[in-house]
C-alpha positions in Angstrom: 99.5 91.3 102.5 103.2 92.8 102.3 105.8 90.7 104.9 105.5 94.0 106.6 102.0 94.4 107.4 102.2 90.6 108.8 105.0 91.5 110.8 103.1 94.4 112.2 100.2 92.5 112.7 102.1 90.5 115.3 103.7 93.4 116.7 100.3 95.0 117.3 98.8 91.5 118.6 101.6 91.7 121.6 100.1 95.5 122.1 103.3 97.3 120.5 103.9 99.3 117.5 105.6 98.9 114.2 108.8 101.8 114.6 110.6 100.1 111.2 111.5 96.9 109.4 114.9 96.9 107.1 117.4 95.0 105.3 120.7 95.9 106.4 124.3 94.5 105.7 126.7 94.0 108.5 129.9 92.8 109.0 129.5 90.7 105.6 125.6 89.1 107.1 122.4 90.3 105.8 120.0 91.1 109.0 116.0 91.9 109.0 116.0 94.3 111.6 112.8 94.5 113.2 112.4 97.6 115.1 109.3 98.2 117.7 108.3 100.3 120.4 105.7 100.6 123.1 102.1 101.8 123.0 102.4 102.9 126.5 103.6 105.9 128.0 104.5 107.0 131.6 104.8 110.4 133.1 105.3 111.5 129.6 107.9 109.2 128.2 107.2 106.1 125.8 107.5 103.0 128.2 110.3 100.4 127.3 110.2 97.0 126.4 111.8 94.3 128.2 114.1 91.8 126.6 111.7 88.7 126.9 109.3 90.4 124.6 111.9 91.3 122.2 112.7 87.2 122.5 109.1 86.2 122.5 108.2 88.5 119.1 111.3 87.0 117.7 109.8 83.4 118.0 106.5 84.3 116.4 107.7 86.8 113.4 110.3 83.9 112.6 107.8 81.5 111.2 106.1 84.7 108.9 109.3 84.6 107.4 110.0 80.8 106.7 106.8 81.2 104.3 107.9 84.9 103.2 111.6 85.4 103.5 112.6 89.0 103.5 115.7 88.2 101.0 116.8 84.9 99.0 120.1 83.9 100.8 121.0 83.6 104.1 120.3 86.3 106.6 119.3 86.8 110.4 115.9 87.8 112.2 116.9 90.7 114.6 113.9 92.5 116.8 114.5 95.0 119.0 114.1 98.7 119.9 115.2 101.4 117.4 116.7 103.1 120.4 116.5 106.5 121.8 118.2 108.4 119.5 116.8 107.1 115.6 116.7 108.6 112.4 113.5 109.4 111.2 112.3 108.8 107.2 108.9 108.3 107.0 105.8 110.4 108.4 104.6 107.3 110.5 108.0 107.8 112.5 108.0 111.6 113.2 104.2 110.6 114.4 105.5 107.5 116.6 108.6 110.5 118.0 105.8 114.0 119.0 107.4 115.3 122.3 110.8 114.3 121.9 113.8 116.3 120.6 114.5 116.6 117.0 117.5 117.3 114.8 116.4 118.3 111.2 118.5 119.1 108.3 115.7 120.8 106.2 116.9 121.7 102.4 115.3 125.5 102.9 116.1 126.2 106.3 119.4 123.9 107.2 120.3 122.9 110.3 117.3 122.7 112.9 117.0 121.6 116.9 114.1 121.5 118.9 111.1 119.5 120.4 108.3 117.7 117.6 104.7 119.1 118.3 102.7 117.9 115.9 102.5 116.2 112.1 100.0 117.2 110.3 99.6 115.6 106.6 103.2 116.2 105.2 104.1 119.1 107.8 106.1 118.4 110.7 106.0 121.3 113.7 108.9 121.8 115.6 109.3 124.0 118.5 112.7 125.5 118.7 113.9 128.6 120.8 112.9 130.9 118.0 109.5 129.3 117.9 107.7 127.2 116.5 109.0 126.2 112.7 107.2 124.4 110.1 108.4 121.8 107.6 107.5 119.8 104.6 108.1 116.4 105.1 109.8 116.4 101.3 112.1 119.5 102.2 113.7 117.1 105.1 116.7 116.2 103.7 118.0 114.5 107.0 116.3 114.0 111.2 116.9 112.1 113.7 115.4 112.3 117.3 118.3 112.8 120.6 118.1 113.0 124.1 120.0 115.8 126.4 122.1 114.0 128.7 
């Protein structure tokens, strides 16, 4: 198994979902950001997490990575949300985002706004005030999800 796939494993044993796992350089410290959101939603909106399951998923993914470190070097465990407004590069997070609000820069049609209907295979459906619009997962050059304040 991938240090991934064990991570998610203990995500989905606490009942939430994968959203992204990464590698990322800050302020001169390498950080494995662990990203994860709720399986749950209410009146229509994915359901939050609450900080002492962020700390309690940081105690059990921590010992995953004493056997499989994500790097050689020093670098910090850091697990929480990917927060409301996210970019999106894989399928499996346009699929974790249907019914919120999408920005897409598509390579074919450019600059795109709207609300994500449905992924189906490699197409992504986006409802925007001219409709409904259709994309290729591969012609995305750029998305990220937002909320209207």
């Amino acid at each position: 198994m991938s240090l991934e796939k064990d991570v998610a494993a203990v995500v989905e044993s606490m009942g939430y979902l994968l959203y992204d796992a990464s590698i990322v350089s800050e302020s001169g410290q390498t950080i494995y950001r662990v990203s994860v959101i709720s399986n749950e939603f209410e009146d229509g909106k994915r359901k939050g997490i609450g900080l002492d399951t962020f700390v309690e998923l940081t105690h059990l993914i921590s010992p995953i990575l004493d056997v499989t470190p994500p790097v050689s070097g020093e670098y910090r465990l850091e697990v929480g949300s990917p927060g409301i407004e996210r970019k999106l590069t894989k399928l499996e997070h346009y699929k974790n985002s249907l019914g919120e609000n999408v920005k897409i820069n598509s390579i074919s049609k450019g600059k795109i706004n709207g609300k994500l209907l449905d992924v189906n295979d490699s197409t992504i459906v986006v409802e925007t005030e001219d409709g409904k619009e259709e994309f290729d997962f591969n012609d995305i050059s750029k998305a990220k999800t937002y909320f209207e304040w």
